[in-house]
N, C-alpha and C positions, 0 to 999 in steps of 0.2 A: 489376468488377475483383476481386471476393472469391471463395473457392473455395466451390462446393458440395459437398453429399453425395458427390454422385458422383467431383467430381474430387478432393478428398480422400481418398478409397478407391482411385484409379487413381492419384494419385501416390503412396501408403504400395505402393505392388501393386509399381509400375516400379520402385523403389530398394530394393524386398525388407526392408520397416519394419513396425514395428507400433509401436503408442503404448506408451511405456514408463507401468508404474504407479511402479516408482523413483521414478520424476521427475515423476509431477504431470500425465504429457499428455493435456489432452483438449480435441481440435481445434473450434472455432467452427466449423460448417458451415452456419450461416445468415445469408446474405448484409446481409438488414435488421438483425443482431441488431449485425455490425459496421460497418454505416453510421451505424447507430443510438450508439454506441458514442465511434467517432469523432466525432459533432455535440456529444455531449455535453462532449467533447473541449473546446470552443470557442477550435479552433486558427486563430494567425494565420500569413499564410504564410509569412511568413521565420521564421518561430520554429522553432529545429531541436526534434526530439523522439526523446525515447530508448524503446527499446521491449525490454522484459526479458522472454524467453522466448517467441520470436515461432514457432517449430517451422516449421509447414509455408510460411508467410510470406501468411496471409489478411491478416491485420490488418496487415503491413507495407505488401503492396502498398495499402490505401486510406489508408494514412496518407501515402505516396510522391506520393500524388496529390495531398494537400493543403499539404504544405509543401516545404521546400527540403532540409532532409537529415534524415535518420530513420537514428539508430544503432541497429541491431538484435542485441542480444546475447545468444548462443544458448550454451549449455551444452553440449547434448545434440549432441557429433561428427557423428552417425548424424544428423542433420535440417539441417545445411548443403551438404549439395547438392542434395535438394526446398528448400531455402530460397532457395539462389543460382535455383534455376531458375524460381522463382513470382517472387522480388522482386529478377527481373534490373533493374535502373534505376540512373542514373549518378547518382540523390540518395539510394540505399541504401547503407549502410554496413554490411557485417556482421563482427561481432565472434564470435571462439569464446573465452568463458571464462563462469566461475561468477561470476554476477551476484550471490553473498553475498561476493566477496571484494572487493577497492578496487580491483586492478592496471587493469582497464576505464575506472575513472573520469578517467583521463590522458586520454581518449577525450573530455569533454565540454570541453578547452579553457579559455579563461582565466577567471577568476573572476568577470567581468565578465559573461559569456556566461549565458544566462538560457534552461531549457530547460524542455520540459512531458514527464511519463512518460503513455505511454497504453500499456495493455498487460492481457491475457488470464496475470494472475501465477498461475504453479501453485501450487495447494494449500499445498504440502510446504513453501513456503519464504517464502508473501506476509506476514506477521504482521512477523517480523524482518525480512525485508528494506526494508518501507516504516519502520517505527521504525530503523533504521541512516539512510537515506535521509533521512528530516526532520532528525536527530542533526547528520549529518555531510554533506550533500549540497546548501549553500544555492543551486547553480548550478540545482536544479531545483524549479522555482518553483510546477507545477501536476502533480498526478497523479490520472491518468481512470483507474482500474485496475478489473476484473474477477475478483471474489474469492470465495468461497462465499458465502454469505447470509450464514450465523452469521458470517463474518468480519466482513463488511459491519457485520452490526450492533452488532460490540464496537467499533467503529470511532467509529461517529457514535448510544453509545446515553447516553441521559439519565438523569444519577445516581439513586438508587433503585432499578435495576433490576438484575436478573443478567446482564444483558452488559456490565453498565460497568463497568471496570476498567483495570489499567497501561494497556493500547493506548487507550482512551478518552481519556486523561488526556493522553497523550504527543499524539497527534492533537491534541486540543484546545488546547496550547502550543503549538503549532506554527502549524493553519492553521483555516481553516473549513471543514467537510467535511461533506457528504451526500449519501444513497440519491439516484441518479437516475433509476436501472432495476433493476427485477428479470430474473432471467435463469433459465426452465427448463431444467430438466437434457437438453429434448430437442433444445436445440439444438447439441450435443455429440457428438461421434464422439472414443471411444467414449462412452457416456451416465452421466455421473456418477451417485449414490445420491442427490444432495443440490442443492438450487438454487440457481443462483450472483447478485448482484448487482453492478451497478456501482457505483463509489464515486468521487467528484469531490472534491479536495481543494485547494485553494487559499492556497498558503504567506502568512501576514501579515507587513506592514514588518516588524512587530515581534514575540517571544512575545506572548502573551496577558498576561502577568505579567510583573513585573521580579522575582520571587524569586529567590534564587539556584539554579538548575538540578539541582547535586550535591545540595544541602541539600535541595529539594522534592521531588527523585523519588527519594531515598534513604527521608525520613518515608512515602511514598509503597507504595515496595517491601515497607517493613516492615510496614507496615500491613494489607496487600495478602497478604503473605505471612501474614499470622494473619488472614483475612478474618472468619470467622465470630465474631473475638472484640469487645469492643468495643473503642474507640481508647483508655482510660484502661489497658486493659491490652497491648495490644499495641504502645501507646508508651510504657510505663511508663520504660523505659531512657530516653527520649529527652526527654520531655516530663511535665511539674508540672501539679496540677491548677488551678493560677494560669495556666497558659499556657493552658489551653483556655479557663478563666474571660477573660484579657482578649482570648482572638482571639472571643468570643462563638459556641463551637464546645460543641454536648454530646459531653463525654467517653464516654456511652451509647452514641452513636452507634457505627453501622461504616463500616469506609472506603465502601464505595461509594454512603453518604450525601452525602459529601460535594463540592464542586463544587471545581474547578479553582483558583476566587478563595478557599474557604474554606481547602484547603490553603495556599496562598500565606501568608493569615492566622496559619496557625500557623509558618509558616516565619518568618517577619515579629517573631513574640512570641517564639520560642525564639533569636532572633539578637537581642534589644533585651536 
């Protein structure tokens, strides 16, 4: 049910397309890489699923196959009619707008409604748009998404290192998330510079935290925002060396020392 090499270059040939770099396009032309993809998915069948930046509609048609409706919302004018014609089905839905704006979101229905994103997200836009999504988006509950590697692993990387950072942190409030797959560049038309992975996210009852949200990822930005400095001086404005003293936090330290619950902690002593 997925497109190959071939027919990926034979439907770009018949509607007179080529993969925009603008936008991020490069097509999945390996059948297992999106079978594989979708398991990881671990979709149920009535669960609808929204799929953001579906282009030539591989990954829509095997998602069509597994559940009941799949909102597919495409950006790019120039790729909805190879879209209508690969992911003709009466449980496709396709949408044409910019999937960083809200007006689509009308589209997933009442608040009650609980949906999973699985989707091949371009380059150019996946960072912000999954942190808007976890922010503002509680209807959807689970995201299978396809992102470069380095995204991948600012995503799901463990404090101390150089990938960890604001998107680690926001992730980590939000859901539990991890690598499921790695994805080389050759499975790609045209073939990216760089290797992509898959990332499985799964929204919790609850944050991770009850700190308050403005006040954590504010201390958060700031900090973040003078990375290389330490935290006694890059929250000088904000925070006392008694507030690091009772959240039992070294002022020495730099942010992406620190864990999720430590920050919490300091939110915690500078509101008491």
């Amino acid at each position: 049910m997925t497109l190959t090499r071939t027919q990926v270059l034979d439907l770009l040939d018949r509607h007179g397309l080529a993969p925009s770099r603008a936008m991020g396009q490069n097509f999945v032309v390996d059948p297992n890489t999106i079978s594989a993809m979708v398991r990881a998915a671990e979709l149920a069948p009535g669960q609808p699923v929204v799929e953001i930046g579906p282009g030539l509609g591989s990954l829509t048609r095997a998602l069509a196959t597994e559940v009941d409706h799949v909102l597919a919302v495409e950006a790019d004018r120039h790729m909805l009619a190879p879209l209508a014609e690969t992911a003709d089905a009466p449980n496709v839905e396709i949408v044409h707008a910019d999937a960083t704006t809200p007006q689509w979101r009308s589209r997933l229905g009442a608040d009650s409604q609980r949906w999973a994103m699985v989707a091949n997200l371009p380059y150019n836009i996946a960072v912000p748009l999954l942190l808007d999504l976890l922010d503002s988006e509680p209807r959807i509950e689970t995201f299978t998404v396809m992102v470069q590697q380095e995204v991948a692993e600012r995503l799901v990387a463990p404090a101390g290192t150089k990938a960890y950072g604001i998107p680690t942190l926001k992730v980590a409030y939000w859901c539990e998330a991890q690598i499921v797959r790695t994805v080389p560049s050759t499975v790609f038309y045209p073939r990216p510079r760089v290797s992509s992975a898959v990332v499985r996210m799964e929204r919790l009852p609850e944050p991770a935290t009850t700190a308050d949200p403005d006040r954590l990822f504010f201390l958060i930005r700031t900090a973040f925002g003078q990375r290389r400095k330490m935290l006694r001086r890059s929250l000088a404005a904000h925070l006392t060396p008694d507030h690091f003293a009772h959240a039992a936090i070294d002022p020495t330290a730099r942010p992406e020392e620190l864990t999720l619950a430590d920050w919490a902690k300091l939110v915690a002593v500078a509101s008491s």
